[in-house]
C-alpha positions in Angstrom: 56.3 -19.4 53.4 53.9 -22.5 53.9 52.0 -24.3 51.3 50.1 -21.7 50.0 46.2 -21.9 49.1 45.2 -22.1 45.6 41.4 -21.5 44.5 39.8 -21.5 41.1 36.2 -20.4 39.9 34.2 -21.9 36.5 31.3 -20.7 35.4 28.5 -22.3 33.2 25.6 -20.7 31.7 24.0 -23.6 29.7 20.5 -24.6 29.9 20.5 -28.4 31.1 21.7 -28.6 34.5 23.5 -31.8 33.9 25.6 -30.1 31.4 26.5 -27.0 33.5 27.4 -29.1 36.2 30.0 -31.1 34.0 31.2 -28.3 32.5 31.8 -26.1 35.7 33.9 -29.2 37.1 35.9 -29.9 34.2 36.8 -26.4 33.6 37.5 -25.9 37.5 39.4 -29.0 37.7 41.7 -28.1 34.7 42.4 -25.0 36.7 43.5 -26.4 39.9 45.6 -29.5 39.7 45.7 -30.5 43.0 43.4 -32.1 45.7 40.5 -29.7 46.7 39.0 -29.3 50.4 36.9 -27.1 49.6 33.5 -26.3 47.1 31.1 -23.4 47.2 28.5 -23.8 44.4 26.1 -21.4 43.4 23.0 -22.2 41.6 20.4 -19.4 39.4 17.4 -19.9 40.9 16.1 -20.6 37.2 17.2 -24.0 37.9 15.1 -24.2 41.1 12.8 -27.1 40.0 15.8 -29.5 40.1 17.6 -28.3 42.8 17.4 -31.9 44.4 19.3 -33.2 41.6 22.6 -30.7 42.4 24.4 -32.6 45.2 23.9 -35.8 43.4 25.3 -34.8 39.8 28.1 -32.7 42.1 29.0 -36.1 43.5 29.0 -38.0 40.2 31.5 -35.1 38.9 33.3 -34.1 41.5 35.5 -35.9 44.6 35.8 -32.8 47.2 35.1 -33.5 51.5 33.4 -30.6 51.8 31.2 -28.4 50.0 28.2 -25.7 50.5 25.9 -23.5 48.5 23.1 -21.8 47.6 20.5 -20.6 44.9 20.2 -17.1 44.1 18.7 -15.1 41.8 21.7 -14.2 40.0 25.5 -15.7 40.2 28.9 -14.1 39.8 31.6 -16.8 38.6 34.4 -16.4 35.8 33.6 -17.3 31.9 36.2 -19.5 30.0 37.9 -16.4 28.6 38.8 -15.6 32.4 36.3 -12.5 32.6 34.1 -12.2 35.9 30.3 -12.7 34.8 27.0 -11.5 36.8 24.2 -13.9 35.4 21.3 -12.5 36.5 17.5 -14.2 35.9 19.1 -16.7 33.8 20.7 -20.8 34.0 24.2 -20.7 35.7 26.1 -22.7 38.3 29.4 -21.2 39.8 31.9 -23.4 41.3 34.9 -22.5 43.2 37.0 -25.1 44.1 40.2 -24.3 47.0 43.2 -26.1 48.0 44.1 -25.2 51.7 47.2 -26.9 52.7 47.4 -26.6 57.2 43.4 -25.2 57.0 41.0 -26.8 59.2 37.2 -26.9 57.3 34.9 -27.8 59.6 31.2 -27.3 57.9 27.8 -27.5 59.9 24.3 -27.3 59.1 22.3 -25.1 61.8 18.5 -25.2 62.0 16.9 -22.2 63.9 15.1 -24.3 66.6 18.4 -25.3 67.6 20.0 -21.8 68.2 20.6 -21.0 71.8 19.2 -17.7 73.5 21.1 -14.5 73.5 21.2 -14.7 77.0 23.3 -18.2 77.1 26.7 -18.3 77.5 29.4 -18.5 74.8 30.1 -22.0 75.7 26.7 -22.5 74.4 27.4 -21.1 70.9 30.8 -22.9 70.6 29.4 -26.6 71.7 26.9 -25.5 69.0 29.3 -25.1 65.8 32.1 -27.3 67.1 35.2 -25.2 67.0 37.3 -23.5 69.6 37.3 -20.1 70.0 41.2 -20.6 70.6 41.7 -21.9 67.2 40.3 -18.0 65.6 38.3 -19.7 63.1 36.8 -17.9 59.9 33.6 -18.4 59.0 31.5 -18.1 55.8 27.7 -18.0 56.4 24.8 -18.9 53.8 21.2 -18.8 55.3 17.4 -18.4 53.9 16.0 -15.6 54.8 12.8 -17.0 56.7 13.7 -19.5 58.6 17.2 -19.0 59.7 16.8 -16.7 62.9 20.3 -15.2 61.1 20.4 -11.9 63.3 20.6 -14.2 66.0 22.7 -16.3 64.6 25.2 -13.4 63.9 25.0 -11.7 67.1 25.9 -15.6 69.3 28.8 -16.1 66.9 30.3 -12.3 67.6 29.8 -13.3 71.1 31.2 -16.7 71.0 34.1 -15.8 68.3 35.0 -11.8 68.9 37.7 -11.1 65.6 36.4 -14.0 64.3 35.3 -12.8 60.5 31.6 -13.9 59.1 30.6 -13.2 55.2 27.7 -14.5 53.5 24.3 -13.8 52.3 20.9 -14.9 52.3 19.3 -17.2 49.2 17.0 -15.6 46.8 15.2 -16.4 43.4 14.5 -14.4 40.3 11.1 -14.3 40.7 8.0 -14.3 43.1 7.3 -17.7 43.9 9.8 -20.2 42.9 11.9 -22.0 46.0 15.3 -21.6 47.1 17.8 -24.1 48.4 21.1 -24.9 50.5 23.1 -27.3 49.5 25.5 -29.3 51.6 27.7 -32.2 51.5 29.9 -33.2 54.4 32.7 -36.5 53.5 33.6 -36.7 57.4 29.8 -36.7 58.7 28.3 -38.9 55.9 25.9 -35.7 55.4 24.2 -34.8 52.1 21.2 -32.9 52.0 19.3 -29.9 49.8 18.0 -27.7 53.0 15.0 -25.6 52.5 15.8 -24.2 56.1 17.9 -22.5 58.6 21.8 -22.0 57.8 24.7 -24.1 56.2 28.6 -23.0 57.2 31.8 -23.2 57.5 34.4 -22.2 59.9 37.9 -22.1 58.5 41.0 -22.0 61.0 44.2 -22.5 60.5 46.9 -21.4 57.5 44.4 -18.5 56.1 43.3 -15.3 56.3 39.4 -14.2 55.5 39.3 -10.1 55.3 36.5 -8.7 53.8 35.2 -5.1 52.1 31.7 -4.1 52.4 30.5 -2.1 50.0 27.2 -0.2 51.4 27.0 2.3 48.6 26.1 5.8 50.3 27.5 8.7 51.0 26.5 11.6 53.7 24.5 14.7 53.8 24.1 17.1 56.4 26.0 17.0 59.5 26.4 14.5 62.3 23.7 14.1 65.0 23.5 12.6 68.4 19.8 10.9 69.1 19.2 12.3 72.6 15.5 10.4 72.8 14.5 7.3 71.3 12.9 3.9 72.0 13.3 1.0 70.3 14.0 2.0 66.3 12.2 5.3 66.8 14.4 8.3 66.6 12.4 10.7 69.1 14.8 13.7 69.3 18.4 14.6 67.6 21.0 17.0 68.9 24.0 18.8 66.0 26.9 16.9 67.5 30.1 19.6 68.4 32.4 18.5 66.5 35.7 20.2 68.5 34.2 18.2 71.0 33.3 14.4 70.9 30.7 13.3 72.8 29.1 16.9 73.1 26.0 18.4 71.5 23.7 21.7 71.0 21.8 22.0 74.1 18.6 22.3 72.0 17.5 18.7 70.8 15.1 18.8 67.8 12.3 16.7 66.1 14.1 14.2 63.7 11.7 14.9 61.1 12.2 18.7 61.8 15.6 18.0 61.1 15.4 16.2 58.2 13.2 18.4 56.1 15.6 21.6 56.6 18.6 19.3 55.7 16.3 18.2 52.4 16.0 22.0 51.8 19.3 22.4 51.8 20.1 19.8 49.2 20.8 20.4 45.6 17.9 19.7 42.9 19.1 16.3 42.3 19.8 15.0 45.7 16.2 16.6 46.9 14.7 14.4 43.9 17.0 11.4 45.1 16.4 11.7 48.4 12.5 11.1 48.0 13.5 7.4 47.4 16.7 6.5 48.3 17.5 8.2 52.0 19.0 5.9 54.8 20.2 6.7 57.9 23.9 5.9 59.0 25.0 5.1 62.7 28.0 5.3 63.7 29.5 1.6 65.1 32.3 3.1 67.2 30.9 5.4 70.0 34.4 6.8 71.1 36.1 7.2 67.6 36.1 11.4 67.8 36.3 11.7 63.6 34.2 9.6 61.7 35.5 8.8 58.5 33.7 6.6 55.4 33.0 2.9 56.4 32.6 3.9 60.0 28.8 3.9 59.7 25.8 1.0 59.7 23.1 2.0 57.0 19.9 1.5 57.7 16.5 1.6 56.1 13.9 4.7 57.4 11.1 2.4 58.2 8.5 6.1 58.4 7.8 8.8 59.8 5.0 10.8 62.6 4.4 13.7 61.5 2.5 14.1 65.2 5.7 14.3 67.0 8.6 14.5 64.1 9.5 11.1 65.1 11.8 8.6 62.8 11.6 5.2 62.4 14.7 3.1 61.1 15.4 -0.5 60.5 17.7 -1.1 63.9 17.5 -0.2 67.6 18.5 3.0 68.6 19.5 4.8 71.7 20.3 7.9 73.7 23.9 8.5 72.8 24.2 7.1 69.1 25.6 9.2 66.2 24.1 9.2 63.0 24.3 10.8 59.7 21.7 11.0 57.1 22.8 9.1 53.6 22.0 8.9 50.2 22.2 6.1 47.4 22.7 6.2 43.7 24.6 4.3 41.0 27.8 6.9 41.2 28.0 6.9 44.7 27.7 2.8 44.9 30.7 3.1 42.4 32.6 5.4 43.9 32.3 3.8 47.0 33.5 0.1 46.0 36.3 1.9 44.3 37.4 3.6 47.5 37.3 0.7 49.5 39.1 -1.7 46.9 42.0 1.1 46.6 42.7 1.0 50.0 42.8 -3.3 50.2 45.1 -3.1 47.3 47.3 -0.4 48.6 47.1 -1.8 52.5 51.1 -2.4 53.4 49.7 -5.5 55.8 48.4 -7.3 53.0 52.1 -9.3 52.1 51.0 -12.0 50.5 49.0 -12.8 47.5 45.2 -13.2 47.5 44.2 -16.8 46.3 40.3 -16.4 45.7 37.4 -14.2 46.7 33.2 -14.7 47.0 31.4 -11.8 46.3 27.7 -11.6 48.3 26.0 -8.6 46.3 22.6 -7.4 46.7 19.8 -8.6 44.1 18.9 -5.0 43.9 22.6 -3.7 42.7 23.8 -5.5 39.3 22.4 -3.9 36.2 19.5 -2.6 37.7 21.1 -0.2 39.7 24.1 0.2 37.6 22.1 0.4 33.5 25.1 -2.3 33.0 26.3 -5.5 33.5 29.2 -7.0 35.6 29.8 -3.4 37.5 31.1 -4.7 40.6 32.8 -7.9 40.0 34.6 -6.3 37.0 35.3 -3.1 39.4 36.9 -5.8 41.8 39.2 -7.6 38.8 40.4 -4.2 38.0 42.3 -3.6 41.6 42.4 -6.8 41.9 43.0 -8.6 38.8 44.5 -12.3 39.2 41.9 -13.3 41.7 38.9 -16.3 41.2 35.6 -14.7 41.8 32.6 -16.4 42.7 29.5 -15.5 44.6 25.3 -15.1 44.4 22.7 -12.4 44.2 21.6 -12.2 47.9 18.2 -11.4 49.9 20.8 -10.1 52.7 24.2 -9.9 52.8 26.4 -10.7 55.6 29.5 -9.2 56.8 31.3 -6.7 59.4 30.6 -3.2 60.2 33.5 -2.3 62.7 33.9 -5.4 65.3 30.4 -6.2 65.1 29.0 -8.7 62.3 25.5 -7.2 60.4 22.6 -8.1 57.6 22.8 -5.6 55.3 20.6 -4.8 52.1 22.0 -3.2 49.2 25.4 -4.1 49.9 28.5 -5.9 47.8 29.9 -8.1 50.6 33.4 -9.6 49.5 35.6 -12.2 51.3 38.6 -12.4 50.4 41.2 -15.5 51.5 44.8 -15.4 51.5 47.3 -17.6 52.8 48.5 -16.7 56.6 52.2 -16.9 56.7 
């Protein structure tokens, strides 16, 4: 086997920025011995006032060529007893630090105005970030949510780089007014910069493997439906979808809302009550995949409803042809989803050799609010698996794929998870 890569995580809660900073480096550094390439910091936006001071004090610390980051309103890192911590609404700074022996990192900086159209080539994309398709590069993504054009972005990187993986998420705060940041710090450019705007990257290619699990946290009601009418993200008419028989339908398309309200009927007490808040709608990614099993489905928002003509409005594009299933959300379900998702990584034959690290994207609206506790998810992920470095961030969005395609999601734990190649 090659040089394989090595990655550790610190995690500081104290007050003073100047002190978390020192102490996340000297823990990190005591923990990884050798050179790093790589650092992905993340800040609690209760430090937000002096985020201008972060790439400096990093510099005094810390000698890495590369390094990216992000406020949020909460951070995930691991405490000096070796236990994965969410901090959330309070002073922390995670740093992970990674050694990647035959890895290219090649970082960028991309503001929005300087995003191609869809409708250029891929040629255009790739003279954009500056990597070769050829050399399959993996790419973690961390944007703000305003002014980064992301779903653009997202949708000319699938097209430029197809199997190419992208994780991230978007910056947030912990509360209404205070200012996010991206922080970025390039050796080989000369670059270093706190960016109120548009995206910071990087693309790794080389000795390493990014896979990924999104966690979406629903589970489905009611059958499968084909939308037989719709324009734009209105759902105009849906269609029971046969199931000896992919691809074909009941001959008598119905009023999505029609639909829905039966299906509610049909639900038990509790899911009638949680459906009033927490109902999404799931389409299917793969339109030629004859059983749809868990993960094979994009959720979605339900933007409203006309009660006029029983129409649907969802948080996507939709079109004559599509499957989708109606979903539901709540604390078990997220849980039991994760769980299903991490138990299949762990037991996955093709996954021979040992994970070095993992970032974990998670939405600000799981954590303890969803779950009446703290750490769920990142101590969920220790459990399967239990010798990794976690870091990560609250997110506004989170970033990762849904089949061979590459989505924002909301409500999501996004993790990316590196190993060495060979």
């Amino acid at each position: 086997m090659a040089n394989p890569i090595k990655w550790a995580n610190a995690l500081s809660t104290r007050p003073s920025l100047e002190a978390a900073v020192a102490e996340v480096v000297e823990s990190v550094l005591k923990s990884l011995p050798m050179p790093a390439d790589l650092g992905l910091v993340f800040i609690s936006s209760a430090y937000a006032s002096e985020y201008s001071r972060v790439i400096p004090l990093l510099k005094e610390y810390l000698s890495v060529p590369v390094l990216i980051g992000c406020g949020g309103g909460g951070v995930i890192g691991m405490n000096a007893q070796g236990e994965a911590r969410e901090i959330e609404g309070e002073p922390a700074i995670s740093l992970s630090l990674a050694h990647l022996p035959d890895v290219n990192v090649h970082s960028f900086h991309l503001p929005a105005d300087q995003l191609p159209d869809l409708d250029s080539s891929p040629d255009a994309w790739v003279e954009l970030i500056g990597v070769s398709p050829q050399d399959q590069p993996q790419f973690i993504l961390l944007a703000d949510p305003f002014s980064s054009r992301v779903n653009d972005l997202l949708r000319g990187l699938d097209f430029a780089y197809p199997g190419s993986i992208k994780v991230g998420g978007l910056t947030s705060t912990s509360a209404i007014g205070l200012q996010s940041g991206l922080f970025y710090f390039s050796e080989q450019t000369h670059s270093a910069a706190l960016y109120r705007e548009g995206t910071v990257g990087i693309a790794l290619s080389g000795n390493i493997v990014l896979e990924t699990i999104v966690a979406q946290g629903c589970r489905p009601i009611g059958q499968i439906y084909q939308v037989t009418n719709g324009e734009r993200n209105i759902m105009l008419e849906l269609a029971i979808e046969n199931s000896n028989e992919a691809k074909s339908c009941d001959p008598q398309p119905r009023p999505p809302l029609e639909v829905l309200r039966d299906l509610i009927q049909s639900l038990s007490d509790g899911d009638r009550q949680l459906a009033q808040h927490s109902l999404f709608v799931g389409i299917a990614r793969d339109e030629f995949k004859q059983q749809l099993n868990h993960g094979d489905f994009l959720i979605r928002n339900l933007l409203g409803v006309d009660p006029r003509v029983g129409a649907i409005a969802i948080a996507d594009r939709v079109r004559p042809g599509q499957r989708i299933q109606f979903h539901l959300r709540d604390a078990r379900t997220s849980a039991e989803d994760l769980e299903l998702l991490l138990r299949s990584y762990q037991q996955d034959p093709a996954k021979n050799t040992e994970v070095a690290g993992a970032l974990m994207f998670s939405c600000l609206g799981r954590g303890e609010g969803l779950y009446g506790e703290p750490d769920f998810d990142s101590k969920m992920f220790r459990r399967y698996l239990n010798q990794v470095q976690l870091g990560g961030f609250f997110c506004n969005g989170e970033i990762g794929p849904v089949g061979d395609n590459t989505f924002l999601h909301g409500y999501t734990s996004v993790f990316g998870i590196c190993r060495t190649k060979e």
